[in-house]
Residue frames relative to the residue before (quaternion, step in Angstrom):
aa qw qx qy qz dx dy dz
X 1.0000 0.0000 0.0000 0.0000 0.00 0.00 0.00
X 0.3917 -0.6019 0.6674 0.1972 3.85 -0.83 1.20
X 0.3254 -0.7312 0.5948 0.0747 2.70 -1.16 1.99
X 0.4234 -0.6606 0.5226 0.3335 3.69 -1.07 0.71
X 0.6336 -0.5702 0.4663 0.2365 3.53 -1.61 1.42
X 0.0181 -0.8563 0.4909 0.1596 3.39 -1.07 0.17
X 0.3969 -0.8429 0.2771 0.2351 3.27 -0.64 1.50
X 0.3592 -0.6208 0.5476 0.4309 3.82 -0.35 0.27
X 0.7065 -0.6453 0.2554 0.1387 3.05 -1.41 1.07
X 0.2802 -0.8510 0.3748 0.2383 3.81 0.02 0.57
X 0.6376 -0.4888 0.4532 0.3862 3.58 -0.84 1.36
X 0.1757 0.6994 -0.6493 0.2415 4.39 -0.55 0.89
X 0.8632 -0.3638 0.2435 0.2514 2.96 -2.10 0.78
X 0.5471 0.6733 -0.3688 0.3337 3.52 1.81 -1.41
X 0.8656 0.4140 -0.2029 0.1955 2.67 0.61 -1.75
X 0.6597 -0.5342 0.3519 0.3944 3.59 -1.08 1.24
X 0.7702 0.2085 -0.3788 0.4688 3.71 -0.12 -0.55
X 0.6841 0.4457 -0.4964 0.2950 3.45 -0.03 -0.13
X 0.5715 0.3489 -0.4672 0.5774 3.79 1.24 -0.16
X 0.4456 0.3954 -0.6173 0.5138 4.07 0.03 0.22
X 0.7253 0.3024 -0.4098 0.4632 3.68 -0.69 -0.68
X 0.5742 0.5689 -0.4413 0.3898 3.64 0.44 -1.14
X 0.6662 0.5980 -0.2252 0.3845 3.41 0.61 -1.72
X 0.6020 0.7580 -0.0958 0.2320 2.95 0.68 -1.52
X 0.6802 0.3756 -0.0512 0.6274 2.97 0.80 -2.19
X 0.6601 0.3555 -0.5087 0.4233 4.14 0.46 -1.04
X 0.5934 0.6259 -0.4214 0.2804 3.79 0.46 -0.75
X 0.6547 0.5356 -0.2990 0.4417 3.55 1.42 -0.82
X 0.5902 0.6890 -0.1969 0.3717 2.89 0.98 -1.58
X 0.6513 0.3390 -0.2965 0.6108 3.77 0.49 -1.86
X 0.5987 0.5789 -0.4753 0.2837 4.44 0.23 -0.74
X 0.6122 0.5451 -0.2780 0.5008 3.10 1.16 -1.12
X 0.4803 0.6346 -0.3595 0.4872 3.58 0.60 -1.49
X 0.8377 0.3873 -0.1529 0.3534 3.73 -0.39 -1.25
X 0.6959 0.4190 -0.3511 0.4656 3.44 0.91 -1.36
X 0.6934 0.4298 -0.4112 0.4067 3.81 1.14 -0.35
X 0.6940 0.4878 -0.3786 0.3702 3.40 0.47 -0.19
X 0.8406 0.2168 -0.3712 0.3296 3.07 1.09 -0.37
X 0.4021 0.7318 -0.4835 0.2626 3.71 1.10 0.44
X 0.5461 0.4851 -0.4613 0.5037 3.67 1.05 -0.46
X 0.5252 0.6307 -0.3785 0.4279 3.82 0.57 -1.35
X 0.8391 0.3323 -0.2156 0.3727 3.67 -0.07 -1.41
X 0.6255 0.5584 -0.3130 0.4460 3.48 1.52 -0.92
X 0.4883 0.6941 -0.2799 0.4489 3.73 1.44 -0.42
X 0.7952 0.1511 0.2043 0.5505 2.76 0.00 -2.16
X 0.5736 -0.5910 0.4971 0.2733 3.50 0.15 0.29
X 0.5956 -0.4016 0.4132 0.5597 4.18 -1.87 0.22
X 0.8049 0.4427 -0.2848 0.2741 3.57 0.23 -1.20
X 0.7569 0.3772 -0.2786 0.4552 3.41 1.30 -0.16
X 0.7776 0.2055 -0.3657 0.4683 3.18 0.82 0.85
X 0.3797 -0.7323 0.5594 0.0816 3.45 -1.05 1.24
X 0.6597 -0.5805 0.3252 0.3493 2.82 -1.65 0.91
X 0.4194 0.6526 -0.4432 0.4492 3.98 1.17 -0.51
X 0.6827 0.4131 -0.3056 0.5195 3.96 0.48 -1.35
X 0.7798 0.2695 -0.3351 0.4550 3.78 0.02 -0.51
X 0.4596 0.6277 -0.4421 0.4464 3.69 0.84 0.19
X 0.7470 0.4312 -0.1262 0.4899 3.29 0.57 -1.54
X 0.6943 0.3082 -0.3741 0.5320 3.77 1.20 -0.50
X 0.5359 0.3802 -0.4508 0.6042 4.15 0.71 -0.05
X 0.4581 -0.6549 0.5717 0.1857 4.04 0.15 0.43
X 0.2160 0.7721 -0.4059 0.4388 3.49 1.64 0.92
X 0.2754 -0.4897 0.7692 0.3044 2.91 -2.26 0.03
X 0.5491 -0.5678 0.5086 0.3426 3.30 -1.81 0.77
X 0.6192 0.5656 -0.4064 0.3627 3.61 0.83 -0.13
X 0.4884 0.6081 -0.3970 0.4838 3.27 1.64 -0.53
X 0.6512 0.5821 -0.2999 0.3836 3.60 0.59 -0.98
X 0.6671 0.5641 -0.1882 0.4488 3.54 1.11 -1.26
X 0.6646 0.4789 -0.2106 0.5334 3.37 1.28 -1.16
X 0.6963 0.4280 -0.3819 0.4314 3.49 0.53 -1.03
X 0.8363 0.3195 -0.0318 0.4444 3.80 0.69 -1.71
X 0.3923 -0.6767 0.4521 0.4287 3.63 1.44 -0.37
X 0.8366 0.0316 0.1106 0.5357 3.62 0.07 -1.52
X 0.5285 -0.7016 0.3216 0.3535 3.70 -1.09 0.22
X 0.5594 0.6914 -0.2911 0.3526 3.02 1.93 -0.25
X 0.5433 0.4445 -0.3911 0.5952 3.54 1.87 -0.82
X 0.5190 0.4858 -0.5796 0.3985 4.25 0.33 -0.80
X 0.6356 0.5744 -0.3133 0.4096 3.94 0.59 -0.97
X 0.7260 0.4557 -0.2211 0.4652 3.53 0.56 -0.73
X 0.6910 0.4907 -0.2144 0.4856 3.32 1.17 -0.80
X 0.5825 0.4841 -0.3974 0.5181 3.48 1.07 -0.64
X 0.5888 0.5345 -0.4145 0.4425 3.78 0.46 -0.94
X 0.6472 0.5346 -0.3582 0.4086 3.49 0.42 -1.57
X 0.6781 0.5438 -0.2962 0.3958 3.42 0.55 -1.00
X 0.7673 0.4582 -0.2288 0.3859 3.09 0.42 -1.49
X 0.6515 0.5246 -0.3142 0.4490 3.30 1.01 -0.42
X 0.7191 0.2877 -0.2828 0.5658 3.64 0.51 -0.67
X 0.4345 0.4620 -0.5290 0.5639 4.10 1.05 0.94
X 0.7091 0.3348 -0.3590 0.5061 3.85 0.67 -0.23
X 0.5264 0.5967 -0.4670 0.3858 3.56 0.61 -0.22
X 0.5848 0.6989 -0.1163 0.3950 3.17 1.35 -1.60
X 0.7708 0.3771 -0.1360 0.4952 3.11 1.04 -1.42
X 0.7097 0.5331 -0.3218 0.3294 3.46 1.45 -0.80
X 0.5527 0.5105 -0.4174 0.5096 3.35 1.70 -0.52
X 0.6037 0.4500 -0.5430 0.3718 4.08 0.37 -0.26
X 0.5403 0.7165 -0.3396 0.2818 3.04 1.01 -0.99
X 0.6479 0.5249 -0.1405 0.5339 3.55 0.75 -1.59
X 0.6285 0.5612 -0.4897 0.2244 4.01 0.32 -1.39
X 0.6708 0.4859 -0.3626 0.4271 4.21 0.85 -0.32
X 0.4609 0.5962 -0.5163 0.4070 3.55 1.25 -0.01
X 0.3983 -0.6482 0.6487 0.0186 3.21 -1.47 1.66
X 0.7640 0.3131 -0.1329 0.5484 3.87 0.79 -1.06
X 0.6024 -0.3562 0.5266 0.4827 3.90 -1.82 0.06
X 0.7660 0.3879 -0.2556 0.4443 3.88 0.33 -1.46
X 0.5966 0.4533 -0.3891 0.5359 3.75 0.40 -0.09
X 0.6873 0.2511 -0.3820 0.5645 4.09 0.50 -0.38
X 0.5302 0.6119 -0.3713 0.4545 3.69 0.40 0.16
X 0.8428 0.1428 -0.2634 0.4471 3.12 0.75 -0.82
X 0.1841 0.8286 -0.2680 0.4558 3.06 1.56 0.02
X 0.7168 0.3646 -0.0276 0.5938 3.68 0.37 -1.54
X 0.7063 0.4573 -0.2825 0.4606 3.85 0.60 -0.97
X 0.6524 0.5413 -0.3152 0.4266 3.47 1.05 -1.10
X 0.6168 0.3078 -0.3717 0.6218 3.80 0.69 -1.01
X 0.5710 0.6083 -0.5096 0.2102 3.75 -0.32 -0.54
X 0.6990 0.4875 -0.1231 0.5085 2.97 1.27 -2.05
X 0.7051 0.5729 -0.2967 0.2942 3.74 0.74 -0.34
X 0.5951 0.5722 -0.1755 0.5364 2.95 1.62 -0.53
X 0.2358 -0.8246 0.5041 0.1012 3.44 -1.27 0.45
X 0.2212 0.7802 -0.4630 0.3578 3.23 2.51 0.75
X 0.6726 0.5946 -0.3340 0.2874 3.76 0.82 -0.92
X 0.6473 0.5258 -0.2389 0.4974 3.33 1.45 -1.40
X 0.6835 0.5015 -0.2889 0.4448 3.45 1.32 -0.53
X 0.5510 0.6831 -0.2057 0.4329 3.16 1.21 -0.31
X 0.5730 0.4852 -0.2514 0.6108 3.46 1.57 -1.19
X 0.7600 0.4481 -0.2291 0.4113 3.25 0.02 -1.20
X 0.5144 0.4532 -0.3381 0.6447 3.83 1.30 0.14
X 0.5914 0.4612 -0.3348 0.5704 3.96 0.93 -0.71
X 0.7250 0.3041 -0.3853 0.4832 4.05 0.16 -0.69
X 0.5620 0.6584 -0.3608 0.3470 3.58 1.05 -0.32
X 0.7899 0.3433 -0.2143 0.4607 3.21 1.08 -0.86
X 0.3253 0.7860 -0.3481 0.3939 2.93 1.53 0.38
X 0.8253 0.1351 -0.1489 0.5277 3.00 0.91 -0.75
X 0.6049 0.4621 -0.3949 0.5144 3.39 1.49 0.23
X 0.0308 0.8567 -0.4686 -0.2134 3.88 0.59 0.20
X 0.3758 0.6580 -0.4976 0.4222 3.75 1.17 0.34
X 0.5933 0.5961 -0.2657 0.4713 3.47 1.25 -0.44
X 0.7657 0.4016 -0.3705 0.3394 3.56 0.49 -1.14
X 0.5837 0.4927 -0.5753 0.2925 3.57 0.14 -0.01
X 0.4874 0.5836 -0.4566 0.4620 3.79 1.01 -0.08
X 0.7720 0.4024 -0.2626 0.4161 3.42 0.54 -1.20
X 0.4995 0.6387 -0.4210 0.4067 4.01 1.36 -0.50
X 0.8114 0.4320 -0.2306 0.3190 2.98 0.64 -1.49
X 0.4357 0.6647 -0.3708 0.4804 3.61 1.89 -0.58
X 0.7162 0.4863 -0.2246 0.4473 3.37 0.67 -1.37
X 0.5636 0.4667 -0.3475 0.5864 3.74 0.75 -0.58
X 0.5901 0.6748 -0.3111 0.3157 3.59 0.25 -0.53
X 0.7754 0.4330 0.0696 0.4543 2.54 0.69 -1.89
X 0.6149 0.4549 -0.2096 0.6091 3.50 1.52 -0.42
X 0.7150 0.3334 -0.4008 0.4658 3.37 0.85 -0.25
X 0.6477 0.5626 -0.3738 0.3524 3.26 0.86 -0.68
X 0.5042 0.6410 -0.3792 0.4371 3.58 1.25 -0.83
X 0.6245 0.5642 -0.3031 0.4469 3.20 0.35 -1.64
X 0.6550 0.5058 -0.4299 0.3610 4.14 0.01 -1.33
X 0.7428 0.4849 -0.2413 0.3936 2.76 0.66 -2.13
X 0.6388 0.4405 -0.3881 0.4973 4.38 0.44 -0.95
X 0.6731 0.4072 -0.3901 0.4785 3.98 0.56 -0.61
X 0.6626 0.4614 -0.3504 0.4747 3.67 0.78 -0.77
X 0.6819 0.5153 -0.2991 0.4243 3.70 0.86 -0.05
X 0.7036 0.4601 -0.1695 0.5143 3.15 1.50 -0.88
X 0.6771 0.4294 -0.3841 0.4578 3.18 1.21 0.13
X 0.4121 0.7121 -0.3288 0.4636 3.41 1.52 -0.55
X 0.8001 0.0283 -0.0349 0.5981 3.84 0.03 -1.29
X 0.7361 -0.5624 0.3749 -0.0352 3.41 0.49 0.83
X 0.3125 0.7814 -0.3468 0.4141 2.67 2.07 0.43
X 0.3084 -0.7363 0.5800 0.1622 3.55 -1.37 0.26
X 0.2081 -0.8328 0.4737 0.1971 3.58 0.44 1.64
X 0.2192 -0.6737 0.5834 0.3973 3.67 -1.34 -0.42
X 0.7942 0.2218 -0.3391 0.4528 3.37 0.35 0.52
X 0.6782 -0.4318 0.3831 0.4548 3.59 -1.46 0.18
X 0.2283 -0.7849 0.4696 0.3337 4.08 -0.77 0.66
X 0.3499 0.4249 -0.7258 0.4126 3.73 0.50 1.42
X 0.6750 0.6044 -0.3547 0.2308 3.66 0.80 -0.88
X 0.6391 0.5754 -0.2054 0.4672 3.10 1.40 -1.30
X 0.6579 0.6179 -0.2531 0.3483 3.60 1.18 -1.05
X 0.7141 0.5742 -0.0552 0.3967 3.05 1.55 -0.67
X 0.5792 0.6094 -0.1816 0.5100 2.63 2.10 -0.90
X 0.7813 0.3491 -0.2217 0.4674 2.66 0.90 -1.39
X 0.3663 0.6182 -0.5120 0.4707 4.01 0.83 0.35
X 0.6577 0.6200 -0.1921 0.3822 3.32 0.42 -1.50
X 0.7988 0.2831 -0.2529 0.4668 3.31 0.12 -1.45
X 0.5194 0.6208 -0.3511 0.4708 3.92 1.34 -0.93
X 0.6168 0.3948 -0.4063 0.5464 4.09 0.53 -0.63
X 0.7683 0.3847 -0.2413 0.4511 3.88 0.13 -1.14
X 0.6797 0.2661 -0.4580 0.5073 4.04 0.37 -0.21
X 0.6323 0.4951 -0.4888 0.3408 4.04 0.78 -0.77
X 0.6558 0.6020 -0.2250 0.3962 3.74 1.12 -0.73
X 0.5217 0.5533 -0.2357 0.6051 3.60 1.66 -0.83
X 0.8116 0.3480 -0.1901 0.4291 3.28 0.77 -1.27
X 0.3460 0.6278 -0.4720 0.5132 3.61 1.08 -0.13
X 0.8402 0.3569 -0.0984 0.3963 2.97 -0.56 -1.79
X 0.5536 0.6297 -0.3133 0.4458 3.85 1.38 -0.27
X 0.1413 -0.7793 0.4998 0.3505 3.26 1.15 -1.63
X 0.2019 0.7887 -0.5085 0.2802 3.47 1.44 1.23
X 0.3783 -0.6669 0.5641 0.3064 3.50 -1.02 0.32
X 0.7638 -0.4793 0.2761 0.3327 3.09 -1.40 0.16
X 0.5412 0.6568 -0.2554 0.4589 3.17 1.22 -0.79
X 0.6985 0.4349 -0.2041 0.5303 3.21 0.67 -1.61
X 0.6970 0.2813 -0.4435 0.4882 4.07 0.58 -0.69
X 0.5653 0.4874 -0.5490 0.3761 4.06 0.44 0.05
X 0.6644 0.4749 -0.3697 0.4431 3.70 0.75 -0.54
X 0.5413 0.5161 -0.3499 0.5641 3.79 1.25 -0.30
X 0.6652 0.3543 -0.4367 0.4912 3.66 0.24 -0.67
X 0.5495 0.4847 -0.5225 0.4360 3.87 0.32 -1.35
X 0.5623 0.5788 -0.5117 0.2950 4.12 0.02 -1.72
X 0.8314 0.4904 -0.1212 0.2313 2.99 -0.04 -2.22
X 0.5401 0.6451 -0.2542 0.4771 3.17 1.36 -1.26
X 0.0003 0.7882 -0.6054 -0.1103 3.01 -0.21 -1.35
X 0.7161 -0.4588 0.1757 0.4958 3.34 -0.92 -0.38
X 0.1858 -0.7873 0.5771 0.1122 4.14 -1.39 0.52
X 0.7152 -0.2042 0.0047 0.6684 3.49 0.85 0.63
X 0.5177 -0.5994 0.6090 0.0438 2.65 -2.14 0.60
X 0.1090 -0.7312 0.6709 0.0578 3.80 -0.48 1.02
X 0.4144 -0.6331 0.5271 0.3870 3.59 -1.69 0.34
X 0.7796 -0.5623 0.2198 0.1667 3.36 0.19 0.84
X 0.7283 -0.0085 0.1843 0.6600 3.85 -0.39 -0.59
X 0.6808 0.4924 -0.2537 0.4792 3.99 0.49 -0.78
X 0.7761 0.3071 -0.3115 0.4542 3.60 0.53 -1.07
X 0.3696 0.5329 -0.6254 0.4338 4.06 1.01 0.38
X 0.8006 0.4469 -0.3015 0.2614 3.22 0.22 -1.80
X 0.6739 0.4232 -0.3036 0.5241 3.36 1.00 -0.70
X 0.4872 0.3522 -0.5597 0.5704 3.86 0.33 1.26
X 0.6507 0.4093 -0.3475 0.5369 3.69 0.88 0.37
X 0.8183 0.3202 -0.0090 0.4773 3.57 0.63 -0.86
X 0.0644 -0.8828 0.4361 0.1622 3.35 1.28 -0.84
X 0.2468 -0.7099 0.6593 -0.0204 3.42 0.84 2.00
X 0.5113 -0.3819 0.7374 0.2212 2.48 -2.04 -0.21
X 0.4195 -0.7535 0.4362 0.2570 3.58 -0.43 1.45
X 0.6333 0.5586 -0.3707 0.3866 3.93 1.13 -0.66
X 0.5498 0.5727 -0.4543 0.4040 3.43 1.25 -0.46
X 0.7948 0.3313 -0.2152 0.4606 3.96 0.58 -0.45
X 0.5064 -0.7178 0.4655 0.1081 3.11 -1.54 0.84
X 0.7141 -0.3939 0.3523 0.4592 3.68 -1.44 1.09
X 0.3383 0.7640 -0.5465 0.0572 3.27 -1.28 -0.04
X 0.3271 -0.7271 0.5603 0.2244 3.50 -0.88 0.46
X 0.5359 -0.5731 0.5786 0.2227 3.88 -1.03 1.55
């Protein structure tokens, strides 16, 4: 009698690690789900004007989902900022990657900075945790982030065209954060337009490195010899 083959078992729903991962991924997935529905909501209407019931009903959620995933509405609040902010970093370094000159990535960075309204959200997630301090390690580590990442991206630029920075890029990365929280917050509270707070960062800023000018385009075409050309501000 022909004995019958036997199949080694296939990787299925039973098995315990594959519903952890399974778990896993829905657990991200519904996180995500929430942090997007409710970051417009809060950026609108503010923590106090929207409840966890409104961002339920716009993530097609239960409000218990919200509780489980974030505990309270005040950390879901903190976390959306956190996010939103290190999505505009993101966007300000793509932003910048066509800048040919030091002053053209400068303004570059100031322009998406100033357009956005991740920054004002961002403060107002900083006085929050102020008084929630179970919060601030969420917001440290955002902030580290965001300072380190800056920094790559300004060091990965300055080596590229060869620029000649004047400060260290952790230093610069920071600065420029810094001065972007305090002119977007001045201006907020100013009723400045964007424009007007991109011309305030450029002010404050000032210059962040020095390129050799008209020479150091050409010489991403040609590849001079960098001693043949002279200092010069773009």
């Amino acid at each position: 009698m022909a004995g019958k083959s036997v199949e080694a078992p296939s990787e299925s729903a039973g098995d315990p690690k594959h519903a952890a991962r399974a778990t896993r991924s829905a657990g991200r997935k519904m996180r995500s789900l929430l942090l997007d529905a409710a970051s417009p909501l809060f950026k609108e209407r503010g923590l106090s004007g929207t409840s966890i019931a409104d961002i339920a009903t716009a993530a097609n959620a239960f409000p218990s989902q919200i509780t489980y995933y974030f505990r309270t509405k005040e950390a879901l609040f903190v976390e959306c900022a956190c996010r939103d902010l290190l999505y505009l970093a993101r966007a300000t370094e793509q932003a910048a990657l066509k800048a040919r000159s030091p002053r053209e990535y400068t303004h570059a960075l100031a322009e998406t900075v100033t357009a956005s309204d991740s920054v004002a959200f961002f403060a107002e997630a900083l006085t929050l945790t102020r008084r929630r301090q179970d919060l601030a390690p969420l917001v440290e580590r955002t902030i580290e982030r965001l300072h380190a990442e800056g920094a790559r991206a300004y060091a990965s630029q300055v080596a590229r065209h060869g620029w000649r920075s004047l400060r260290a890029p952790d230093e610069s990365s920071r600065r420029f954060w810094a001065v972007a929280i305090g002119v977007i917050l001045e201006g907020y509270a100013m009723g400045r337009s964007p424009e007007q707070l991109c011309g305030e960062m450029l002010r404050v800023l000032g210059e962040q490195a020095k390129s050799t000018g008209d020479a150091a385009r050409l010489r991403l075409v040609d590849d001079r010899d960098p001693s043949t050309t002279s200092d010069g501000e773009s």
